[in-house]
C-alpha positions as CSV (number, residue, x, y, z in Angstrom):
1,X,53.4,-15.8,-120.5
2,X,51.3,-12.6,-121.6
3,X,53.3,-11.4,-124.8
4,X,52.1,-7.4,-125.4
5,X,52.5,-6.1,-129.1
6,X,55.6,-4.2,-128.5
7,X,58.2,-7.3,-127.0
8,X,58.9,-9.4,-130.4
9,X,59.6,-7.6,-133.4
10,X,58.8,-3.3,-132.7
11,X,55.5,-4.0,-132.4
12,X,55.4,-5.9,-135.6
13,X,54.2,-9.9,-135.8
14,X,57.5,-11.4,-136.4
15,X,56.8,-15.4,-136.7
16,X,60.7,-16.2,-136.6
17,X,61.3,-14.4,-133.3
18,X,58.0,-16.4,-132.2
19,X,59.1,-19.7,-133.0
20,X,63.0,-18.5,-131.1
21,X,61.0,-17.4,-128.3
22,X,58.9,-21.1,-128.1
23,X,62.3,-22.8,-128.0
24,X,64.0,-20.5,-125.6
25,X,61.0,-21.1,-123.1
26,X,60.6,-24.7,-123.6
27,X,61.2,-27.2,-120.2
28,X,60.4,-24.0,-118.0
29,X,56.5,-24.9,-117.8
30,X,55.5,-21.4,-119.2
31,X,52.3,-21.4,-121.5
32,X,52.8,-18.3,-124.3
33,X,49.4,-16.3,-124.4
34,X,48.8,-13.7,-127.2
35,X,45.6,-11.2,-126.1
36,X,42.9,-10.4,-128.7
37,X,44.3,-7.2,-128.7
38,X,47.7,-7.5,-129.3
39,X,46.7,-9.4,-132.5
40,X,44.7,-6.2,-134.2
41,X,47.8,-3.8,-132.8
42,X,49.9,-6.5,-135.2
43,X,47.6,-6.2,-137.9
44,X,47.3,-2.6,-138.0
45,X,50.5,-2.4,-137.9
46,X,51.0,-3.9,-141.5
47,X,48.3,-2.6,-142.7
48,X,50.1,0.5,-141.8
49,X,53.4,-0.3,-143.6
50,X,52.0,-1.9,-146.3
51,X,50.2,1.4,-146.8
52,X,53.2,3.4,-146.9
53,X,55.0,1.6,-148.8
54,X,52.0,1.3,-151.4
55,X,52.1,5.5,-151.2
56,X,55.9,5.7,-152.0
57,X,55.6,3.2,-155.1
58,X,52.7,5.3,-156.5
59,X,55.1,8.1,-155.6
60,X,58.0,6.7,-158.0
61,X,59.0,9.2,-160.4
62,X,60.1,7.2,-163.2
63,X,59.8,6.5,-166.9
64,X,58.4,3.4,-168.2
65,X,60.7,4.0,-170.9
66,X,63.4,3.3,-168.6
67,X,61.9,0.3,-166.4
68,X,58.0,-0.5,-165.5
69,X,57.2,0.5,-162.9
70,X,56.2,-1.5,-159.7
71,X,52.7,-2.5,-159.2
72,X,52.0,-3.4,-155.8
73,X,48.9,-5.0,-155.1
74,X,46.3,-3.8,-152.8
75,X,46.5,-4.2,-149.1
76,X,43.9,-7.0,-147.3
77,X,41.9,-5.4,-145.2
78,X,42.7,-5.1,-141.3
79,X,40.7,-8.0,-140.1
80,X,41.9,-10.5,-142.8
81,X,45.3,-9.7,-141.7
82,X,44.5,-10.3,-138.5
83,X,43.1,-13.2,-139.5
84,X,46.4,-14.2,-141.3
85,X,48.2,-13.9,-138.3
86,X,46.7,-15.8,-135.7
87,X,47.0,-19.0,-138.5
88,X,51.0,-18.2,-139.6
89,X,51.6,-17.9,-135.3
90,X,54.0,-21.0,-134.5
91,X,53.1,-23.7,-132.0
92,X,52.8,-23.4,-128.7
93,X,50.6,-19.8,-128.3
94,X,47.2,-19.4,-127.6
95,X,45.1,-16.1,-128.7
96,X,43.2,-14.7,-125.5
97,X,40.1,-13.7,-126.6
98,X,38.2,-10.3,-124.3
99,X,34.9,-10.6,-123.0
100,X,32.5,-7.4,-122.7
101,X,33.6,-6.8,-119.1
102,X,37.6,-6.4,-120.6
103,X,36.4,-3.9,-123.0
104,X,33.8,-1.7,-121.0
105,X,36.8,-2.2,-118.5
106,X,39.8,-0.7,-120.9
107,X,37.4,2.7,-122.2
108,X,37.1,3.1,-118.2
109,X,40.8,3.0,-118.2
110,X,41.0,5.4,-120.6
111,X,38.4,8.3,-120.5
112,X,38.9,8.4,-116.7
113,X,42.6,7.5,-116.5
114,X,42.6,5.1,-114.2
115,X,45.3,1.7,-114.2
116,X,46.8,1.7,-117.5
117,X,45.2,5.3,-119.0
118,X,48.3,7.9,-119.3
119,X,48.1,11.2,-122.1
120,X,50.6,11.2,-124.6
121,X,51.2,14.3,-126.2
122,X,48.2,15.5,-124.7
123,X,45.7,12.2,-126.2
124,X,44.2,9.8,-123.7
125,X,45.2,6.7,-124.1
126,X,45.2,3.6,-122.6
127,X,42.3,1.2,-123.3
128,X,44.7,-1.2,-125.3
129,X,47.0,-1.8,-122.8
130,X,44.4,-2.4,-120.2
131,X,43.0,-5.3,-122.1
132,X,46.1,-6.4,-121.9
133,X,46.5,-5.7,-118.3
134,X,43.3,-7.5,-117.9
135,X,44.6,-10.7,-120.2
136,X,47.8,-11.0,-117.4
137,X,44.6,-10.8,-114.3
138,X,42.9,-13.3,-115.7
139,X,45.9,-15.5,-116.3
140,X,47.4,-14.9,-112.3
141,X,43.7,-15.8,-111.2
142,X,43.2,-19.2,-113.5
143,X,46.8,-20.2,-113.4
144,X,47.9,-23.6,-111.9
145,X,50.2,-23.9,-108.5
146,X,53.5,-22.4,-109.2
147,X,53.0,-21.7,-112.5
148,X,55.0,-18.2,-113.0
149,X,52.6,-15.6,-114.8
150,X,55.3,-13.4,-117.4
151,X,54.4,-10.3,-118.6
152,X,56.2,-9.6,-121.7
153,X,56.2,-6.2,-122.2
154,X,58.2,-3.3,-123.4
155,X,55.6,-0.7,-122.2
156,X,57.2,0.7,-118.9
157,X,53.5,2.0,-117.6
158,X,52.0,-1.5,-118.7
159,X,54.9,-3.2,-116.4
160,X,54.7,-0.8,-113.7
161,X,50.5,-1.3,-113.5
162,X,51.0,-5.1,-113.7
163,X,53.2,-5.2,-110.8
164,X,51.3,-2.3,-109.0
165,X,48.7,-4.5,-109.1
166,X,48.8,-7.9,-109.2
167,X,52.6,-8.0,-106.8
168,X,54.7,-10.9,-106.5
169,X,52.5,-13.3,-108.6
170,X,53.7,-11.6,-112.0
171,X,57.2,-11.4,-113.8
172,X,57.7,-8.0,-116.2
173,X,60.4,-8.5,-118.5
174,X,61.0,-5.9,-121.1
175,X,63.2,-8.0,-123.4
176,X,64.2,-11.6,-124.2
177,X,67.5,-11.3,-122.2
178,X,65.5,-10.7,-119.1
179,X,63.2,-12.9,-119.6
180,X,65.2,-16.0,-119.5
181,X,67.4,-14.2,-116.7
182,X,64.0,-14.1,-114.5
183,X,62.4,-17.4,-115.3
184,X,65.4,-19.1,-114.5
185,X,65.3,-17.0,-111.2
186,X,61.8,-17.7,-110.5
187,X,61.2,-19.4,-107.0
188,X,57.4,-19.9,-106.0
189,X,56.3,-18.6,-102.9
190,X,57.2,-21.2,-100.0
191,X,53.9,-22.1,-98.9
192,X,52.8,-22.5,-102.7
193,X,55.7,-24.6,-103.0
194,X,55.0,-26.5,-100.2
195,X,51.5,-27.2,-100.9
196,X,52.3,-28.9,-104.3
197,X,55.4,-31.0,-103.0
198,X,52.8,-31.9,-100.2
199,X,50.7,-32.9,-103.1
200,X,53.2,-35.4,-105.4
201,X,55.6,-36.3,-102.6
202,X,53.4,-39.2,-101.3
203,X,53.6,-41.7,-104.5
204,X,57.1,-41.3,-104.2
205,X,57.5,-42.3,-100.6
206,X,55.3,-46.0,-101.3
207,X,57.3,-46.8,-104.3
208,X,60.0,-49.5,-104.4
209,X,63.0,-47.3,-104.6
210,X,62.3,-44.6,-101.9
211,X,60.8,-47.6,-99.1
212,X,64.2,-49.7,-100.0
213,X,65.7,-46.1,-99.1
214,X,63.8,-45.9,-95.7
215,X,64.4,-49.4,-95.1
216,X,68.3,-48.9,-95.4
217,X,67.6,-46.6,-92.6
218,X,66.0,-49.4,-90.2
219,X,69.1,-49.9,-87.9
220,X,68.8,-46.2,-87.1
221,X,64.9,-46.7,-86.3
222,X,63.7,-45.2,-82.9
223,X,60.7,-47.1,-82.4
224,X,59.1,-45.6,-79.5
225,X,56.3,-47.5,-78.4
226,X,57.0,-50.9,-78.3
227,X,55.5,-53.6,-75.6
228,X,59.0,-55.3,-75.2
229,X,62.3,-53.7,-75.3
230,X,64.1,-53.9,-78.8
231,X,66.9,-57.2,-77.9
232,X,70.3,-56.8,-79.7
233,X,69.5,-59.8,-81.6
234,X,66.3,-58.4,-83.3
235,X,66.5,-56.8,-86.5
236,X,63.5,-54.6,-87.8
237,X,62.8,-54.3,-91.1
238,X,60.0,-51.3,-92.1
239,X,58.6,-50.4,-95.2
240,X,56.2,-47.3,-95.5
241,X,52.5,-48.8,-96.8
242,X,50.4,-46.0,-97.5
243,X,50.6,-42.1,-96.7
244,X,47.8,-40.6,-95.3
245,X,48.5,-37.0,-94.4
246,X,52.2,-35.4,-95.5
247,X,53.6,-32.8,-93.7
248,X,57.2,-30.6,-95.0
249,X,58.5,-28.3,-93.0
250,X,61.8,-25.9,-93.1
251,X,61.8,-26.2,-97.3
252,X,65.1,-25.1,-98.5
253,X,65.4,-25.2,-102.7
254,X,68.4,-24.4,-104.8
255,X,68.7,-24.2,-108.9
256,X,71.3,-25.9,-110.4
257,X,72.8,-24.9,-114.1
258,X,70.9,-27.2,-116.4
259,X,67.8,-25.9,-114.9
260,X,66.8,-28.8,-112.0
261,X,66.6,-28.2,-108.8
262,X,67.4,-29.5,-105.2
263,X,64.7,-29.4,-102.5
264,X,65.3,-30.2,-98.9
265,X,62.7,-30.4,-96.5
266,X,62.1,-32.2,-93.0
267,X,59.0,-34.6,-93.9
268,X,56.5,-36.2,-91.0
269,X,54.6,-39.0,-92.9
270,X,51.1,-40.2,-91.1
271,X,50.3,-43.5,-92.6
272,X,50.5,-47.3,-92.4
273,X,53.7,-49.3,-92.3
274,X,54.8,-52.5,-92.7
275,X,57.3,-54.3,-90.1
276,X,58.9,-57.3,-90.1
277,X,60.8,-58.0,-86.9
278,X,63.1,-60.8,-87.2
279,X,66.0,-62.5,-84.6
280,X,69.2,-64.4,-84.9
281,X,69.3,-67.5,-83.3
282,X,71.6,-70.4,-83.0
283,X,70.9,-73.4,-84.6
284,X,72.4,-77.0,-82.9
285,X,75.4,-77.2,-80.5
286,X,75.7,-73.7,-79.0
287,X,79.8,-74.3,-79.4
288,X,79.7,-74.6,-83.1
289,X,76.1,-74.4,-84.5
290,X,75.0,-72.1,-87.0
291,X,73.0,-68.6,-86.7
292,X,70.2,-68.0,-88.6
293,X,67.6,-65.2,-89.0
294,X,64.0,-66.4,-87.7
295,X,60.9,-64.6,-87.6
296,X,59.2,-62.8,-84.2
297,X,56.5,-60.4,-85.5
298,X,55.2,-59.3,-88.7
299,X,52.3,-56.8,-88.8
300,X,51.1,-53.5,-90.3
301,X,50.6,-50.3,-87.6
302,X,49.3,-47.1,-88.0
303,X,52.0,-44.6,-87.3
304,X,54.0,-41.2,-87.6
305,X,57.0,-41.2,-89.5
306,X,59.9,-38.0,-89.2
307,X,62.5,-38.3,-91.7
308,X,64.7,-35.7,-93.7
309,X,64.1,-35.8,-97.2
310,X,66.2,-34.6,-101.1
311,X,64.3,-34.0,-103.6
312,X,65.6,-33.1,-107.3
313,X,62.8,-31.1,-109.3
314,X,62.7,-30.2,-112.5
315,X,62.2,-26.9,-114.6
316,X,58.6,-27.0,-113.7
317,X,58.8,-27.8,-110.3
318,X,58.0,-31.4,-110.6
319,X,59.3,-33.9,-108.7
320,X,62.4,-35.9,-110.4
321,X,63.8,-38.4,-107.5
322,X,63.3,-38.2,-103.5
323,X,65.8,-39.6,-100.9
324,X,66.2,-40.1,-97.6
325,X,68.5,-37.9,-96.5
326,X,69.1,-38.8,-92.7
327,X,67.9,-40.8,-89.5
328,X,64.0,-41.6,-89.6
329,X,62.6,-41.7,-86.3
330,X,59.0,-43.8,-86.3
331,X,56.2,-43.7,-83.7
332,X,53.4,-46.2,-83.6
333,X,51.7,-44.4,-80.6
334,X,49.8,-41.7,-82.4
């Protein structure tokens, strides 16, 4: 998340509402970004007040006779407040520093009004909130997948260019209220999505308690290519050894209250799997002997697995648990 100068505080540093903000944000993945900029707009900004309020204690009309009057130190100078503020900034927030290209960009902006340049009252303006603008670029273009890029702003023209701009891979939110409202609403773009549960879904599928999950599935088993015909007195047992290539298709996510998620998704596994084939047979006199279960074929085969899957993610799109969620239908041909 981009904070600009104007979202915590009137444009003031405000460490308190900071550190509120950090907790408020915490479990939803989002990494809080302060540009260079917005850190000298802070600082001038006391400097500013500090001034003022220096003037109107110089400005007190007062006998000493009646009480000594206030002596108010001098004000630090702009870039030791600065200075100040990036070491009192709470945990959690990184100060984006601009390169040349940012700043030769933002006087662009503003002599020839282009992106972020407006007038106001007649005074071009602008080159600030371009460095900004250029902060929130540089974070859509380095970000990780599914990592939601928020642009904390309560500059309307500063929103507006950031969505102008850089579309559906930025979140503007003018206060804290919406904020929370739009990261909780945030869904990644499907094939983003996709590509990352493509990515983590396989060490799920090999361990112990999603292959005892297949395996509970084995009666249901189509196995299509066999050389005999499956008897009704086998019993196959399979159990999903490696995963080559994973495949989702028809992804299908919904957000629960306490900020999870449940993902469902028809999955088509290439890899190798393990089966154990096993029949009952009957042990002494036919009349009352015993059955037992004795092993036919044991083996591992390259092959294609289809199987409906539930997945619970958490707030930053990590993968919690994985079921099966249906009939798995295995073929050794391919």
């Amino acid at each position: 998340m981009v904070l600009d100068s104007n979202f915590a505080g009137r444009g003031r540093f405000d460490r308190e509402r900071l550190a509120a903000l950090t907790r408020k944000v915490a479990g939803t993945g989002v990494v809080l970004v302060v540009p260079e900029v917005v850190v000298w707009e802070w600082a001038e900004h006391a400097a500013r007040d500090y001034s003022e309020f220096n003037n109107a204690a110089r400005e007190l009309r007062i006998d000493a006779a009646l009480m000594e009057p206030p002596s108010v130190p001098a004000c630090p100078s702009v870039d030791e407040l600065a200075d100040r503020i990036v070491a009192s900034m709470p945990p959690g927030y990184e100060v984006a520093l601009a390169n040349d290209e940012d700043f030769r960009h933002a006087v662009r902006a503003q002599v020839l009004q282009t992106g972020t340049g407006e007038r106001k009252e007649g005074v071009k303006t602008g080159a600030a909130d371009d460095l900004v603008f250029r902060c929130v670029k540089r974070e859509v273009e380095e970000r990780e997948l599914l990592q939601p890029i928020v642009v904390a702003t309560g500059d309307k023209h500063l929103g507006d260019v950031c969505m102008l701009e850089l579309g559906a891979d930025v979140i503007v939110a003018p206060n804290q209220k919406a904020l929370l409202e739009r990261l909780l609403a945030f869904v990644p773009a499907t094939d983003e999505l996709v590509e990352r549960l493509e990515q983590d879904l396989p060490r799920f599928l090999t361990n112990e308690a999603v292959a005892d999950s297949l395996v509970r599935f084995a009666p249901g088993f189509d196995i299509v290519s066999r050389q005999a015909p499956r008897s009704e007195w086998e019993r196959e047992d399979l159990r999903l050894m490696h995963v080559e290539i994973l495949e989702l298709e028809d992804l299908k996510v919904e957000s629960r209250d306490d900020g999870t998620r449940i993902a469902a998704a028809d999955a088509r596994v290439f890899g190798s799997l393990e089966l154990y084939v096993s029949a009952y047979e009957i042990v002494g006199d036919p009349d009352d002997g015993d059955v037992e279960r004795v092993p036919v074929w044991h083996g591992t085969m390259n092959g294609v697995v289809d199987v409906p899957l539930t997945m619970e993610l958490d707030g930053e799109w990590s993968v919690l648990r994985v079921e099966a969620a249906g009939r798995a239908t295995v073929d050794f041909s391919a």
